[in-house]
TORVO-288880 format. One record per atom (N, C-alpha, C): x, y, z. Coordinates in steps of 0.02 Angstrom, whole numbers, plus 50000, padded with zeros to 5 digits. Layout:
<rs>
XYZ;...
</rs>
This chain:
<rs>
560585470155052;561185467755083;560995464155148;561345459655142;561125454555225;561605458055280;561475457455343;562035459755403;561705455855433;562175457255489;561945451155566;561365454255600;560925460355571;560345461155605;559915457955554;559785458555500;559455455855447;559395448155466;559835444255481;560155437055492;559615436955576;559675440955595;559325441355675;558785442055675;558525444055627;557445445755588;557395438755571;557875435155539;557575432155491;557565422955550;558065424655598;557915418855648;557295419155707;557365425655707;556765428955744;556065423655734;555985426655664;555435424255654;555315417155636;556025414655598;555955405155597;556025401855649;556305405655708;556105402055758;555225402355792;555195408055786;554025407755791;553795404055763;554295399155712;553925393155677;553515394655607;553685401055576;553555404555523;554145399955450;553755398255384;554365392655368;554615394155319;554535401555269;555335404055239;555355413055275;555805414455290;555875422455285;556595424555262;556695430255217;557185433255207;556975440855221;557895442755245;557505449255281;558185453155233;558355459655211;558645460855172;558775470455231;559415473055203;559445478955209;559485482355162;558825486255133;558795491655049;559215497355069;559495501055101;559895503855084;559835508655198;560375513555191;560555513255247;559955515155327;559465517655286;558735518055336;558155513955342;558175508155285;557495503155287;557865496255253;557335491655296;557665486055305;556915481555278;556835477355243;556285476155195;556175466855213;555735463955236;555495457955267;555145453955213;555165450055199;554685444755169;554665435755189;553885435355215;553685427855258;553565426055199;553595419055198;553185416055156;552985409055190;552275408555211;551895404555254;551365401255221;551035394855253;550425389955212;550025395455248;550155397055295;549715399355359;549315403955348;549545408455301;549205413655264;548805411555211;548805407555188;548305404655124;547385406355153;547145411255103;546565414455125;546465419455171;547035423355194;547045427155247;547115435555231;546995438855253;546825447255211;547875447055257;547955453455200;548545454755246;548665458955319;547955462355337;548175464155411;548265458655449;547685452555436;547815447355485;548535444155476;548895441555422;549425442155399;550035444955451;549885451055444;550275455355468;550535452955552;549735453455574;549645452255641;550145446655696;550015439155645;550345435555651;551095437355664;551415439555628;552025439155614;552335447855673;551945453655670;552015458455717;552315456755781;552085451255815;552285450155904;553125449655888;553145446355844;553955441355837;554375447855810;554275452655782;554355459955779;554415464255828;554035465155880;554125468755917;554765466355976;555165462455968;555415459156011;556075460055989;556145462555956;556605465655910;557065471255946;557715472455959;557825480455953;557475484555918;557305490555969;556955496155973;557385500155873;557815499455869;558265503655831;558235500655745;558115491355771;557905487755712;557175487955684;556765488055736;555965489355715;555985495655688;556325501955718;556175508155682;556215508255599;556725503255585;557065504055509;556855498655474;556085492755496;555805490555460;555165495855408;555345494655355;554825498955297;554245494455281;554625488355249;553985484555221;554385477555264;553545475755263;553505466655277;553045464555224;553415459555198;552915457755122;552675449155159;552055449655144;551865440955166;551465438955142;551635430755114;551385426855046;551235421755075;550605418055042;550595410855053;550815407554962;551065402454988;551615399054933;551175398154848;550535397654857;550155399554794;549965405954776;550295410554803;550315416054769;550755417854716;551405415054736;552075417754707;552025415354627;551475409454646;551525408154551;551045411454500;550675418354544;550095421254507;550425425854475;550065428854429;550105433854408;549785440354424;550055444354492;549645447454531;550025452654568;549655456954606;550175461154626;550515458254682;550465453154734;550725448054748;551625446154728;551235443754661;552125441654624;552475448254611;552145453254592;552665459854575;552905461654632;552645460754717;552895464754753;553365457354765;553325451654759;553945446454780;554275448954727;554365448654673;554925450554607;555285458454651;555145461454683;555275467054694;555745465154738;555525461254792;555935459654836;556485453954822;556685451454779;557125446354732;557445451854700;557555457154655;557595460554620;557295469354639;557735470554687;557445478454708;557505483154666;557375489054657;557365493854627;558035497654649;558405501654609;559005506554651;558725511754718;558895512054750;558875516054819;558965521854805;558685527754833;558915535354821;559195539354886;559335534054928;560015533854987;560515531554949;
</rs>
């Protein structure tokens, strides 16, 4: 579900100049992120991570608590067949919540 904090992650970080993000709320305690950047092409995901963390922390204290996952792709991933695409399919298509 989108809300105006989800909507507030997801400018967050397109404004850091990061060039797709959707940020989603899975159900009422975790709130689930996915970048999708050139920038990452060849990059392990801590470094990944790293990148995109500062623009995170800048966040309400209350919104960072209730990030779970940050999923982050470079744009030739999404067409593999990899765990990659299952965890984007996941995030397109979530699983039911047990909240």
């Amino acid at each position: 579900m989108r809300t105006d904090e989800t909507r507030s992650i997801e400018k967050a970080l397109l404004d850091a100049g990061l060039q797709t993000v959707d940020a989603y709320r899975y159900n009422s305690a975790s709130i689930r992120i996915r970048v999708i950047d050139p920038k990452f092409e060849g990059l392990p995901p801590e470094k990944r991570d790293a990148m995109v963390e500062p623009y995170l922390d800048r966040l309400p204290a209350n919104t960072q608590a209730d990030i779970v996952s940050l999923f982050t792709f470079a744009p030739s991933e999404l067409e593999q067949t990899s765990r990659q695409s299952l965890l984007n399919r996941e995030f397109d298509d979530p699983s039911p919540s047990v909240l």
